[in-house]
FIKOLZA-1660 file (N, C-alpha, C; in steps of 0.1 Angstrom, whole numbers, plus 5000, padded with zeros to 4 digits):
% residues 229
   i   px   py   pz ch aa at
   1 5107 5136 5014  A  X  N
   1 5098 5130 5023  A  X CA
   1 5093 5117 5018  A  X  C
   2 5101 5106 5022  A  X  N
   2 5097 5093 5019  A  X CA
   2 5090 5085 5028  A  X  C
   3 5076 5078 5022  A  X  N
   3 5069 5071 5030  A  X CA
   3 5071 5055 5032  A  X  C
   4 5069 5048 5037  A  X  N
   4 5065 5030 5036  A  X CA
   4 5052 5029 5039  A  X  C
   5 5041 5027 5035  A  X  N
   5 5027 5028 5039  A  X CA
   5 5025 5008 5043  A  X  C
   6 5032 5004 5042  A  X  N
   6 5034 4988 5047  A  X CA
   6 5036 4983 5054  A  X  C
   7 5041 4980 5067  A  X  N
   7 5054 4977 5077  A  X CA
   7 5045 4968 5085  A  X  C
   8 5050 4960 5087  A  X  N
   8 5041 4949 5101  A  X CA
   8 5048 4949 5117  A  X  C
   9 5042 4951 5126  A  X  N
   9 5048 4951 5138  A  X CA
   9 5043 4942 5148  A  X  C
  10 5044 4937 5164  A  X  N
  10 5041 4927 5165  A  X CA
  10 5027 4928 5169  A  X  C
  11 5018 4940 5166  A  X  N
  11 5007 4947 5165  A  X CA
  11 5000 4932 5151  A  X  C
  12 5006 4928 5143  A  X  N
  12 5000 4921 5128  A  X CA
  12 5009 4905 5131  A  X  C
  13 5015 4905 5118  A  X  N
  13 5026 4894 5115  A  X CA
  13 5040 4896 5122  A  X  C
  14 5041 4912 5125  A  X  N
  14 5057 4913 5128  A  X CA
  14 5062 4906 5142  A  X  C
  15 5075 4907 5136  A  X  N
  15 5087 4902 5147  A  X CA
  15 5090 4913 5158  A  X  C
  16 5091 4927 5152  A  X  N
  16 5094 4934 5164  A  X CA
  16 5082 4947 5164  A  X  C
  17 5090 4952 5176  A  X  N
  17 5080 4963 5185  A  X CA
  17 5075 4976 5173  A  X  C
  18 5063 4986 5178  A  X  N
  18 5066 4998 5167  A  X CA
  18 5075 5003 5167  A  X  C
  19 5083 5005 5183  A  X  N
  19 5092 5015 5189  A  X CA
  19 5103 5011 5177  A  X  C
  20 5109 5001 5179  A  X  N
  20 5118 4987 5172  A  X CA
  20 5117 4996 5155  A  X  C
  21 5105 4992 5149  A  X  N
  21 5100 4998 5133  A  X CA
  21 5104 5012 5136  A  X  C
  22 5098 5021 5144  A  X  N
  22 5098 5033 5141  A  X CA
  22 5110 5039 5144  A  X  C
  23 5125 5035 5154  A  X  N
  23 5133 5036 5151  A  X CA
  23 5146 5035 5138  A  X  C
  24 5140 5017 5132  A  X  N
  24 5145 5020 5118  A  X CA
  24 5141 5027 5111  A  X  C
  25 5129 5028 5109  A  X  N
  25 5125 5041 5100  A  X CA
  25 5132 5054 5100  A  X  C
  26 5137 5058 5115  A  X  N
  26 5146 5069 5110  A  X CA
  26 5157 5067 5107  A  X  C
  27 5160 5058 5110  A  X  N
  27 5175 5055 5105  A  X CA
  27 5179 5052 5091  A  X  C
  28 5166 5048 5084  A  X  N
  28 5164 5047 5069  A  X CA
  28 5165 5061 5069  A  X  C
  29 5158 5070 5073  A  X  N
  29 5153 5085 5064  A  X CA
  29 5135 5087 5063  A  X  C
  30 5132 5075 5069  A  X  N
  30 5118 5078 5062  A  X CA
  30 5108 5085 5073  A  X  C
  31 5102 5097 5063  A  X  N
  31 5095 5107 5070  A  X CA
  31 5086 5100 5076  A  X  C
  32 5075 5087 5071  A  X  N
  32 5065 5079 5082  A  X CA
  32 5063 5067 5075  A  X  C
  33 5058 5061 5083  A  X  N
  33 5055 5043 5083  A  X CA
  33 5045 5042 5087  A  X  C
  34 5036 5032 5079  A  X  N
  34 5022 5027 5073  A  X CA
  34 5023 5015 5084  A  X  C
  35 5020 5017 5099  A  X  N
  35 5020 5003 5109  A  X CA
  35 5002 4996 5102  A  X  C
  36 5008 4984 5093  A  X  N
  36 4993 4977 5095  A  X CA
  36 4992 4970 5109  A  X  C
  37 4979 4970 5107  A  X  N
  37 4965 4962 5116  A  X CA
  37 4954 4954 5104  A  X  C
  38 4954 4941 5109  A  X  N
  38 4943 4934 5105  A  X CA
  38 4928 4940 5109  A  X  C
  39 4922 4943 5101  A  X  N
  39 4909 4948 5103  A  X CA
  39 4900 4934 5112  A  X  C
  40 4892 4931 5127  A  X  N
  40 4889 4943 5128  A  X CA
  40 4899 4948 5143  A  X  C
  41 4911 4937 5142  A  X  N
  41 4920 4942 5153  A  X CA
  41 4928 4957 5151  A  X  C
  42 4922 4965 5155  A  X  N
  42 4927 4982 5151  A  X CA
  42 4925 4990 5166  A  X  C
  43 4941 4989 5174  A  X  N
  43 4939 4994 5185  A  X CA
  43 4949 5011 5181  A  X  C
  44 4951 5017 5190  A  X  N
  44 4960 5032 5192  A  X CA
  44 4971 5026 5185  A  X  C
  45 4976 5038 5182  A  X  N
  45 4993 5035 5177  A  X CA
  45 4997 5050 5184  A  X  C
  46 5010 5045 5192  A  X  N
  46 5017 5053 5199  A  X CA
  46 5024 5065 5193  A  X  C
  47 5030 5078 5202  A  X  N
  47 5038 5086 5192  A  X CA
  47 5052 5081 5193  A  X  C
  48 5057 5088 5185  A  X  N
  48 5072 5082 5187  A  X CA
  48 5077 5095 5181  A  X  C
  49 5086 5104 5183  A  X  N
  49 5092 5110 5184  A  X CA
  49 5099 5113 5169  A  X  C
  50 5100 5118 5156  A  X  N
  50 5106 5123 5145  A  X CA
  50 5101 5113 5135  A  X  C
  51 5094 5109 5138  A  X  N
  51 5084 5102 5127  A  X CA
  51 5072 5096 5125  A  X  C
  52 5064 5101 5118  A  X  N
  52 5053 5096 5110  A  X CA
  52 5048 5081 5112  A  X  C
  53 5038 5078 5126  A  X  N
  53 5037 5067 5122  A  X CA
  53 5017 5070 5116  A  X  C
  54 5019 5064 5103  A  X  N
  54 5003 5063 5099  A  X CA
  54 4991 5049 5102  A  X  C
  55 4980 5054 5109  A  X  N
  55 4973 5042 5108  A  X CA
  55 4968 5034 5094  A  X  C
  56 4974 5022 5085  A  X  N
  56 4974 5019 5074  A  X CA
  56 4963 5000 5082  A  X  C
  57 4953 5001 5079  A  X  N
  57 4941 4988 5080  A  X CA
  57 4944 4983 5072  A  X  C
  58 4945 4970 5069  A  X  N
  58 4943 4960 5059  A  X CA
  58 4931 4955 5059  A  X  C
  59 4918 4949 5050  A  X  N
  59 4909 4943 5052  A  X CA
  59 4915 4929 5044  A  X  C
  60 4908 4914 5042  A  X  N
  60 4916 4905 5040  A  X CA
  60 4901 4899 5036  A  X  C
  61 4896 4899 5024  A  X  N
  61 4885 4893 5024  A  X CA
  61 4886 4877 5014  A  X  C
  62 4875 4870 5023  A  X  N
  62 4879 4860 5017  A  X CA
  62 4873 4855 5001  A  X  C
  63 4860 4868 4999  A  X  N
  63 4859 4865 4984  A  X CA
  63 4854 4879 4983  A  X  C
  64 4850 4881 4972  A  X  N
  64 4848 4895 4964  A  X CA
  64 4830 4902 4973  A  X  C
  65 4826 4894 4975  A  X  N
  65 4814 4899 4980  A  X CA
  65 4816 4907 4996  A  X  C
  66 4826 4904 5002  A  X  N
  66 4831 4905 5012  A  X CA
  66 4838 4921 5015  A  X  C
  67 4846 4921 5004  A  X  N
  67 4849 4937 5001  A  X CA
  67 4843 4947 5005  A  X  C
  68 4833 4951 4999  A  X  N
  68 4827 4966 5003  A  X CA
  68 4824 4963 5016  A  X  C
  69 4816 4951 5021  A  X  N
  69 4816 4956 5034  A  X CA
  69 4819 4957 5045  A  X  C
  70 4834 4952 5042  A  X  N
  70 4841 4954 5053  A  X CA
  70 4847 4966 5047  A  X  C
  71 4856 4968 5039  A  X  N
  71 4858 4983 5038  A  X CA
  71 4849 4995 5044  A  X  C
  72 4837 4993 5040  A  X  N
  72 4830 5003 5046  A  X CA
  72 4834 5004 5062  A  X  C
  73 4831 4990 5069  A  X  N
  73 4832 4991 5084  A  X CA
  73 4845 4994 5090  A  X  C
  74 4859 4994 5077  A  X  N
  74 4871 4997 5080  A  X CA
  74 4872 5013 5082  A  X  C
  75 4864 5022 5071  A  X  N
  75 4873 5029 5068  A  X CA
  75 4874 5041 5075  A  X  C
  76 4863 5042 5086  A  X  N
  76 4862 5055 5092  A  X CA
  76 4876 5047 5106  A  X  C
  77 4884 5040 5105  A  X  N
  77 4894 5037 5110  A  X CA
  77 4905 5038 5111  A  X  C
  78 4904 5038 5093  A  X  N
  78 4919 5041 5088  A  X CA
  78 4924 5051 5082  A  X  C
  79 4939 5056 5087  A  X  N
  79 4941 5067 5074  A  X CA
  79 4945 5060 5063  A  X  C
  80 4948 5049 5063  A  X  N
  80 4954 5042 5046  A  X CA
  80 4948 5030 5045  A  X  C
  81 4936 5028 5038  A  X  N
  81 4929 5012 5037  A  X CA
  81 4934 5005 5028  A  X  C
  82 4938 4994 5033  A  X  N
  82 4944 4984 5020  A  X CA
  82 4937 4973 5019  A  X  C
  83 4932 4963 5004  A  X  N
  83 4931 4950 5005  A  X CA
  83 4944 4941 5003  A  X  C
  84 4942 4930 5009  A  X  N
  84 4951 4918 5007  A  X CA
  84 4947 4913 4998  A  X  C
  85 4954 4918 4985  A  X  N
  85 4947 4909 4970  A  X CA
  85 4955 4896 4965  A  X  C
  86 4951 4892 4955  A  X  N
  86 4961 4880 4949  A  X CA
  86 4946 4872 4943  A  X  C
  87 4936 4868 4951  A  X  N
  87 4922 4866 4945  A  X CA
  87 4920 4874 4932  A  X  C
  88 4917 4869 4919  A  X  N
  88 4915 4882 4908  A  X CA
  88 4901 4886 4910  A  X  C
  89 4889 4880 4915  A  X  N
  89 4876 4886 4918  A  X CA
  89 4875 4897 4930  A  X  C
  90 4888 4894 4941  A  X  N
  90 4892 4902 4951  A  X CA
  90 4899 4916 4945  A  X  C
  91 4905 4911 4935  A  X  N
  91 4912 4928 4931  A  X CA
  91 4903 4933 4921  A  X  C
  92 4896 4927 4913  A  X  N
  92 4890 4934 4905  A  X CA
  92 4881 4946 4914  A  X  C
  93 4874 4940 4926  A  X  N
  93 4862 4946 4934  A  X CA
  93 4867 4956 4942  A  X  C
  94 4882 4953 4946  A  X  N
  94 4889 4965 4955  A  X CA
  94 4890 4977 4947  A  X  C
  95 4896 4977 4933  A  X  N
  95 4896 4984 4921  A  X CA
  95 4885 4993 4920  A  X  C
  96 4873 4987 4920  A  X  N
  96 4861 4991 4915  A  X CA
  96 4856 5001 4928  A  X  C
  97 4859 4999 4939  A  X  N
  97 4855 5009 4952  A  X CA
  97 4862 5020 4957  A  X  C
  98 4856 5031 4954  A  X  N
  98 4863 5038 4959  A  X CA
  98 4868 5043 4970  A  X  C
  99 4862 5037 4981  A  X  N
  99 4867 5040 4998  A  X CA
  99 4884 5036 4994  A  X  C
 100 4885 5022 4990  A  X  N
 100 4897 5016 4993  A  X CA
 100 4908 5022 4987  A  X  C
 101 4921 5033 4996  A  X  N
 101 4937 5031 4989  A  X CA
 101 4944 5023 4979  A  X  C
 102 4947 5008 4985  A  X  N
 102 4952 5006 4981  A  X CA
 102 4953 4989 4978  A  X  C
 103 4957 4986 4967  A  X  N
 103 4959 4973 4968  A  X CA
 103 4966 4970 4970  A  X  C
 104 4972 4957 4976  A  X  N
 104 4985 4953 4979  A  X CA
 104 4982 4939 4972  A  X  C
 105 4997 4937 4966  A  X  N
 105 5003 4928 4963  A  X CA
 105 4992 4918 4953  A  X  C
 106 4985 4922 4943  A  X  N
 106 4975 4917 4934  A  X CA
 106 4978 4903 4924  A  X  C
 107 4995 4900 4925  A  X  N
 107 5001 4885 4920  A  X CA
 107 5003 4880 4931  A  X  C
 108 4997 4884 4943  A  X  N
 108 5001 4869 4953  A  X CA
 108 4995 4858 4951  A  X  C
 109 5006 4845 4950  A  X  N
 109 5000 4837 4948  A  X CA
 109 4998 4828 4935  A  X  C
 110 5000 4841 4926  A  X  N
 110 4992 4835 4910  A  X CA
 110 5009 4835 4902  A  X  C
 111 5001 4829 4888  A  X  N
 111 5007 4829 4880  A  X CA
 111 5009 4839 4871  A  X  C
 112 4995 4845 4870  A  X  N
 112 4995 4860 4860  A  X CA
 112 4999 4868 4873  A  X  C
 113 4990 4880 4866  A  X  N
 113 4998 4895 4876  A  X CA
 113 4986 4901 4881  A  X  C
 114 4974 4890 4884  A  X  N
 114 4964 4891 4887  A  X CA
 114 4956 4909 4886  A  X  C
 115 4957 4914 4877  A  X  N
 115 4953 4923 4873  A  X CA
 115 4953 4924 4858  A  X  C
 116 4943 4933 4851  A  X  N
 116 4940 4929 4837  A  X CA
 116 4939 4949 4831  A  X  C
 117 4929 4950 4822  A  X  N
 117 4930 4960 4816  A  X CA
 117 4913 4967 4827  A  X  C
 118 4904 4956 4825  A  X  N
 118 4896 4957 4832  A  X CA
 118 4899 4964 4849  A  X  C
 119 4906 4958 4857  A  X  N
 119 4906 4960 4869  A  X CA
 119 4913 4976 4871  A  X  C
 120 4922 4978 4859  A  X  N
 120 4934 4994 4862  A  X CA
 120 4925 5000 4856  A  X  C
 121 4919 5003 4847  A  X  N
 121 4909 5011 4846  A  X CA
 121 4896 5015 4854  A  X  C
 122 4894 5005 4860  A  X  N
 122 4885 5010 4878  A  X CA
 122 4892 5017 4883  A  X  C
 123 4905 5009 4891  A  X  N
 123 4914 5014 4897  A  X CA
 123 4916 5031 4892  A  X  C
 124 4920 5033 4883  A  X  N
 124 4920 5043 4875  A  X CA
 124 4909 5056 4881  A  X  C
 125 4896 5053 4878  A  X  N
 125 4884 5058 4875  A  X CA
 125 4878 5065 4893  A  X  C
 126 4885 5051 4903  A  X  N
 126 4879 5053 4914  A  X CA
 126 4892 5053 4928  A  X  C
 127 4907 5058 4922  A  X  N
 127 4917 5066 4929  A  X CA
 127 4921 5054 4934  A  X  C
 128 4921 5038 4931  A  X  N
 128 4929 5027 4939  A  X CA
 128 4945 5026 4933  A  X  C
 129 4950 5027 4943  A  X  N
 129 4962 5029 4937  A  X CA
 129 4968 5010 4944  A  X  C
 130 4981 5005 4929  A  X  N
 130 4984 4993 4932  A  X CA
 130 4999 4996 4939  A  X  C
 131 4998 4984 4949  A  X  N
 131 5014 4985 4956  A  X CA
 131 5023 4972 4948  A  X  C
 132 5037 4976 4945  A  X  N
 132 5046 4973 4942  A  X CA
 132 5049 4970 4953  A  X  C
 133 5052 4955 4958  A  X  N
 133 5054 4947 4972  A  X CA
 133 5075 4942 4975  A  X  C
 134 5082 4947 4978  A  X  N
 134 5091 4948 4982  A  X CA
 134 5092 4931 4988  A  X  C
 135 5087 4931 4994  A  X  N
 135 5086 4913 5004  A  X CA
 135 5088 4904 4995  A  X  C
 136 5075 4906 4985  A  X  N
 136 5077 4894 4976  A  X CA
 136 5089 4888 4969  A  X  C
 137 5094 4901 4962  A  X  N
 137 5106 4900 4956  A  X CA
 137 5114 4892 4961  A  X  C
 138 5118 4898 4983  A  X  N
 138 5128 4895 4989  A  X CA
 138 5127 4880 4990  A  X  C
 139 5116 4876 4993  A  X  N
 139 5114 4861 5001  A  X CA
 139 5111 4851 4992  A  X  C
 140 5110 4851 4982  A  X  N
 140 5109 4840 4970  A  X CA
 140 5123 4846 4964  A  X  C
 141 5124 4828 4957  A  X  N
 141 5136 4828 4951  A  X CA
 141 5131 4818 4935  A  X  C
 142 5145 4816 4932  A  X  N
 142 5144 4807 4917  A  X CA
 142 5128 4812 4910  A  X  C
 143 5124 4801 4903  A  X  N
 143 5111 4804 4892  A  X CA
 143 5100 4808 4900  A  X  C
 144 5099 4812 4912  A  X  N
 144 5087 4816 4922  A  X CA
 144 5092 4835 4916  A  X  C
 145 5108 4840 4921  A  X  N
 145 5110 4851 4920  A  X CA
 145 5110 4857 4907  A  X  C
 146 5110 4848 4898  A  X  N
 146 5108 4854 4882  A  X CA
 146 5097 4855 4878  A  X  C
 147 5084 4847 4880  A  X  N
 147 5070 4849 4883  A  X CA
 147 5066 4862 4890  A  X  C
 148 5071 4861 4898  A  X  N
 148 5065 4874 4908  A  X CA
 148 5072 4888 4897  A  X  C
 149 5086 4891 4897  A  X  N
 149 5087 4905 4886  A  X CA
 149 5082 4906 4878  A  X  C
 150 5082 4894 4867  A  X  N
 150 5072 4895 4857  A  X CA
 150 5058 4901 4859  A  X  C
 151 5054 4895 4866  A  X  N
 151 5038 4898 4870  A  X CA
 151 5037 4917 4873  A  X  C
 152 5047 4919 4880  A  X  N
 152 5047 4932 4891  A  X CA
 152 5055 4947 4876  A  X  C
 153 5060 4939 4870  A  X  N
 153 5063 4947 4853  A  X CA
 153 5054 4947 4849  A  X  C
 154 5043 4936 4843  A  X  N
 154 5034 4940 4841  A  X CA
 154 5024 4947 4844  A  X  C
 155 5019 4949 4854  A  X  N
 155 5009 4953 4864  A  X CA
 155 5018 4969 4865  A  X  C
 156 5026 4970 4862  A  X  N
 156 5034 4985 4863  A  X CA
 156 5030 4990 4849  A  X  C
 157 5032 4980 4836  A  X  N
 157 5027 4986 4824  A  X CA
 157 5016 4987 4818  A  X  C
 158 5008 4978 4826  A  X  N
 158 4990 4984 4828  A  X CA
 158 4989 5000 4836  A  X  C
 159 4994 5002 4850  A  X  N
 159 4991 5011 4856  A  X CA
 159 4994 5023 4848  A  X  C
 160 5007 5025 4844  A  X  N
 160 5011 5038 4834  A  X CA
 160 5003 5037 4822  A  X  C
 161 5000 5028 4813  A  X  N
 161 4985 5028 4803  A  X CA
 161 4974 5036 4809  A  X  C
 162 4972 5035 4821  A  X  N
 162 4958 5036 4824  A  X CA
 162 4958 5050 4834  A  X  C
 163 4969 5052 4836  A  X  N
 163 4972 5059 4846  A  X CA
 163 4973 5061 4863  A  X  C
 164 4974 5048 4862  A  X  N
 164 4970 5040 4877  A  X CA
 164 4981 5050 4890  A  X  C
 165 4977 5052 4898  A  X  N
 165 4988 5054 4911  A  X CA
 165 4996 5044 4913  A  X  C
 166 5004 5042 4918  A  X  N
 166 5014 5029 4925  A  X CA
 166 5018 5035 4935  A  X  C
 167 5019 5028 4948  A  X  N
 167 5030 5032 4958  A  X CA
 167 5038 5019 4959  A  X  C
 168 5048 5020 4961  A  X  N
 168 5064 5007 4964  A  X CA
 168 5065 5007 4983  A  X  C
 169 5063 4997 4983  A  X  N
 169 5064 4997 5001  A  X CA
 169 5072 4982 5006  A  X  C
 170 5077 4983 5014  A  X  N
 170 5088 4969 5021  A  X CA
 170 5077 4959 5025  A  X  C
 171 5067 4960 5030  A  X  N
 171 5057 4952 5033  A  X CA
 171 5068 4942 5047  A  X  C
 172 5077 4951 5051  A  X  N
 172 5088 4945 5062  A  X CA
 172 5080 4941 5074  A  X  C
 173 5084 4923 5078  A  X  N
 173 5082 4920 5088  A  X CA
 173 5092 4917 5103  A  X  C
 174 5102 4923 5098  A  X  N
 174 5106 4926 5108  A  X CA
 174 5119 4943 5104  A  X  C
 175 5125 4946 5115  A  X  N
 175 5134 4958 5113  A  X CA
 175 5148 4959 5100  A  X  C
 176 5147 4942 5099  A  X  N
 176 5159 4939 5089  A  X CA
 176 5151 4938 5075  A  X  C
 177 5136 4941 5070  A  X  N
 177 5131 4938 5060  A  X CA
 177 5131 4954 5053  A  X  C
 178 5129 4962 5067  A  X  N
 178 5128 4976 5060  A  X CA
 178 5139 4985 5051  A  X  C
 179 5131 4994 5037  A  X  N
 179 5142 4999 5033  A  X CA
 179 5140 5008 5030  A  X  C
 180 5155 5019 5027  A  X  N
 180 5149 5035 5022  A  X CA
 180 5143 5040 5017  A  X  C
 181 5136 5050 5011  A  X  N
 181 5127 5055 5003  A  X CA
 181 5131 5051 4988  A  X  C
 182 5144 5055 4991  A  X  N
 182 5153 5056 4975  A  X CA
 182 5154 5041 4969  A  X  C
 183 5157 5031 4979  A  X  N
 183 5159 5018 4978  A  X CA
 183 5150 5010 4975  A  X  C
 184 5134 5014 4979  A  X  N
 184 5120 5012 4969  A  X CA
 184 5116 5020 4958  A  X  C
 185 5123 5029 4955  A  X  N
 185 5115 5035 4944  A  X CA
 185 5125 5029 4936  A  X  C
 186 5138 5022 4937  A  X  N
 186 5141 5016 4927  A  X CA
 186 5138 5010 4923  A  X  C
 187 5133 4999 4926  A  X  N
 187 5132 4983 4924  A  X CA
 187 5114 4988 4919  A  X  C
 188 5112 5000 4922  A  X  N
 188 5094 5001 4908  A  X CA
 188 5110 5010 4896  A  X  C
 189 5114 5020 4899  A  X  N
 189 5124 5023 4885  A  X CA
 189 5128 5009 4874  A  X  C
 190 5133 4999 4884  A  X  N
 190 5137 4988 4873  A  X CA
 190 5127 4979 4869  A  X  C
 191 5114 4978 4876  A  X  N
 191 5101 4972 4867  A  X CA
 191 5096 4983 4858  A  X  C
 192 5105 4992 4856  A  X  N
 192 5095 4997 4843  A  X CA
 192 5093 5013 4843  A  X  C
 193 5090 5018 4857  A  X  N
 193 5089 5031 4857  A  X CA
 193 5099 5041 4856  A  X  C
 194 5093 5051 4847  A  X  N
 194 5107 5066 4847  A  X CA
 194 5112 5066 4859  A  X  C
 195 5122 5071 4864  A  X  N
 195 5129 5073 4879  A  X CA
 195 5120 5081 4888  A  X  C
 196 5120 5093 4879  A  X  N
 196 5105 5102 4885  A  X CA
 196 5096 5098 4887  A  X  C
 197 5089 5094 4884  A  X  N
 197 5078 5084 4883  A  X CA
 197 5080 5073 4896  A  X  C
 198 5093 5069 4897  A  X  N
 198 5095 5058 4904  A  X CA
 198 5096 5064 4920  A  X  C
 199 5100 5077 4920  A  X  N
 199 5099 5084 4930  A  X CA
 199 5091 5084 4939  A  X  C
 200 5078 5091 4928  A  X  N
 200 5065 5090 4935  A  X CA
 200 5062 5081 4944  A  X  C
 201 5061 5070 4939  A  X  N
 201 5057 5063 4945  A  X CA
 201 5064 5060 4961  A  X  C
 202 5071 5070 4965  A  X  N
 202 5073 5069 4982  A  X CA
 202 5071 5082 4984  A  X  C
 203 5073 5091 4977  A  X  N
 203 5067 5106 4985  A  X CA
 203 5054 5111 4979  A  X  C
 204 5050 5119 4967  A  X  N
 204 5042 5125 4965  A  X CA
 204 5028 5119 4968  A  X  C
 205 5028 5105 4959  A  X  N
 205 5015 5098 4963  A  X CA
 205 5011 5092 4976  A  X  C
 206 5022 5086 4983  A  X  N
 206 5013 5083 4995  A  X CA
 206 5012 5092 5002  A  X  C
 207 5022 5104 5005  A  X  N
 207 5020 5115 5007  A  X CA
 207 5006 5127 5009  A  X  C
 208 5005 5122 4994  A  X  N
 208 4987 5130 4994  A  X CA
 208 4975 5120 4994  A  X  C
 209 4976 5105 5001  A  X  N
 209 4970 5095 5007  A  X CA
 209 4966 5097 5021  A  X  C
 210 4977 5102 5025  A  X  N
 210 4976 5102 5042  A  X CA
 210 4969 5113 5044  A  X  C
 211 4972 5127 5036  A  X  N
 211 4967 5139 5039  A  X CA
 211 4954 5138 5033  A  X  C
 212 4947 5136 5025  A  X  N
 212 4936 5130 5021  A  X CA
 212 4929 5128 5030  A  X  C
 213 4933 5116 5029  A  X  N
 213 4922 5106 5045  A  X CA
 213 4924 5116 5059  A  X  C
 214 4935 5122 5062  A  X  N
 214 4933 5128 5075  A  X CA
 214 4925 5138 5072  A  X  C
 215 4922 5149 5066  A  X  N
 215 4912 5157 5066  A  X CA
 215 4898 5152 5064  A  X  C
 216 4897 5140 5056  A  X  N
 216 4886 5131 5055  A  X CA
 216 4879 5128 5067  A  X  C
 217 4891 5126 5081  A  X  N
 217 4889 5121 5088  A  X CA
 217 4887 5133 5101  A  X  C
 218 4892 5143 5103  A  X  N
 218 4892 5150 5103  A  X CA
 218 4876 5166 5101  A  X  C
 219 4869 5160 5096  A  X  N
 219 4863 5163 5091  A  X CA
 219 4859 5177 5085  A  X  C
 220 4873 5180 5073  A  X  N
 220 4878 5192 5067  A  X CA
 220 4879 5186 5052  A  X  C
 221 4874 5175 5045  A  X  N
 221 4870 5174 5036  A  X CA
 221 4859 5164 5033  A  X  C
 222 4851 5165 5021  A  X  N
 222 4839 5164 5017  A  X CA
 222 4843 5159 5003  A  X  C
 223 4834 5150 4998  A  X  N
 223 4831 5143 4986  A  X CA
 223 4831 5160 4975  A  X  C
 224 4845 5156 4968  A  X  N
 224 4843 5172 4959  A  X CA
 224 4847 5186 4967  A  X  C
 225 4847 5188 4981  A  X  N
 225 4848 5202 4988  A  X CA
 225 4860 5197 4999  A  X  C
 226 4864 5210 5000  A  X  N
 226 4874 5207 5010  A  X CA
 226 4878 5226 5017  A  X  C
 227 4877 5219 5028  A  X  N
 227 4873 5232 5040  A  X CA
 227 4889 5242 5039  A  X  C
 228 4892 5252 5038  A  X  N
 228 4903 5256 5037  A  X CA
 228 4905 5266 5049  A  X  C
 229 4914 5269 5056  A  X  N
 229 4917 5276 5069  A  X CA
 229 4925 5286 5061  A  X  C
% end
């Protein structure tokens, strides 16, 4: 059961339809797809027939003070809340809250790997899990693309210190960006993680993200309790 909790459709940044995404998606294999929405543009997302499409919000704040509260006003919205990091006062604060999933893409932009020992140890403490960005890799080239691995190795060798979650997602904006489950858990396998380990990061973990927040949402679990049928 492999997820992409990332995918843009012409719902955000994307080029094509969900129908469009959620077609490739099965054609990759993948059990469901993370359609972002710009918070606070968050309308229905259709069904589609043999796959998983998840509601995944992005908040996009433009400085650290900004964070909680828009997450807060995001998150009874989303099943997967993400920030747009790459700001280090922006990822440290996403880190530190725990409404928020996930970060995305925390070297956008920079030189370091915009994450420290400080930030994976929140992260750590309050369930933020960092995403390993697929896009970046694809769309930079020369000393832009060696900057960015380095950074995203690193930030992989903090996460397993600290014991951070990771999920690996295509962050695809259009149907030719998306890729298999197997095909992202590689590219976190060759920054660093055991294969198993690298796994995770498209089934188990986002996996128990989505189901999380849906009972969250749902209202079949509780800070500490969770309602059992």
């Amino acid at each position: 059961m492999n997820y992409d909790l990332h995918v843009h459709t012409t719902l955000s940044i994307g080029e094509n339809s969900v129908e469009e995404m959620a077609q490739m998606g099965k054609r990759l294999g993948l059990a469901g797809i993370g359609l972002v929405r710009y918070f606070p543009s968050v309308s229905e997302l259709p069904d589609v027939e043999g796959i998983d499409l998840i509601n995944s919000v992005m908040i996009k704040p433009a400085k650290p003070e900004e964070v909680n509260k828009l997450a807060e006003k995001a998150r009874e919205r989303a099943e997967v809340l993400m920030v747009h990091g790459g700001n280090y006062d922006v990822n440290r604060t996403a880190c530190e809250n725990g409404t928020i999933d996930v970060l995305c893409h925390p070297e956008l932009g920079r030189k370091d790997s915009g994450l420290d020992h400080i930030c994976t140890r929140a992260a750590h403490d309050n369930n933020v899990a960092i995403e390993v960005n697929f896009r970046e890799v694809l769309e930079n080239y020369k000393r832009n693309r060696i900057y960015i691995l380095s950074a995203m190795k690193k930030n992989i060798e903090l996460c397993k210190k600290y014991d951070v979650k990771i999920v690996t997602t295509s962050s695809a904006v259009t149907k030719w960006g998306m890729r298999s489950g197997r095909e992202l858990a590689s590219i976190a396998h060759l920054l660093g993680l055991d294969l198993g380990k690298a796994i995770e990061t498209t089934t188990s973990i986002p996996e128990q993200i989505i189901r999380e927040n849906r009972e969250k949402l749902a209202g079949k679990r509780y800070e500490g309790v969770r309602e059992v049928e």
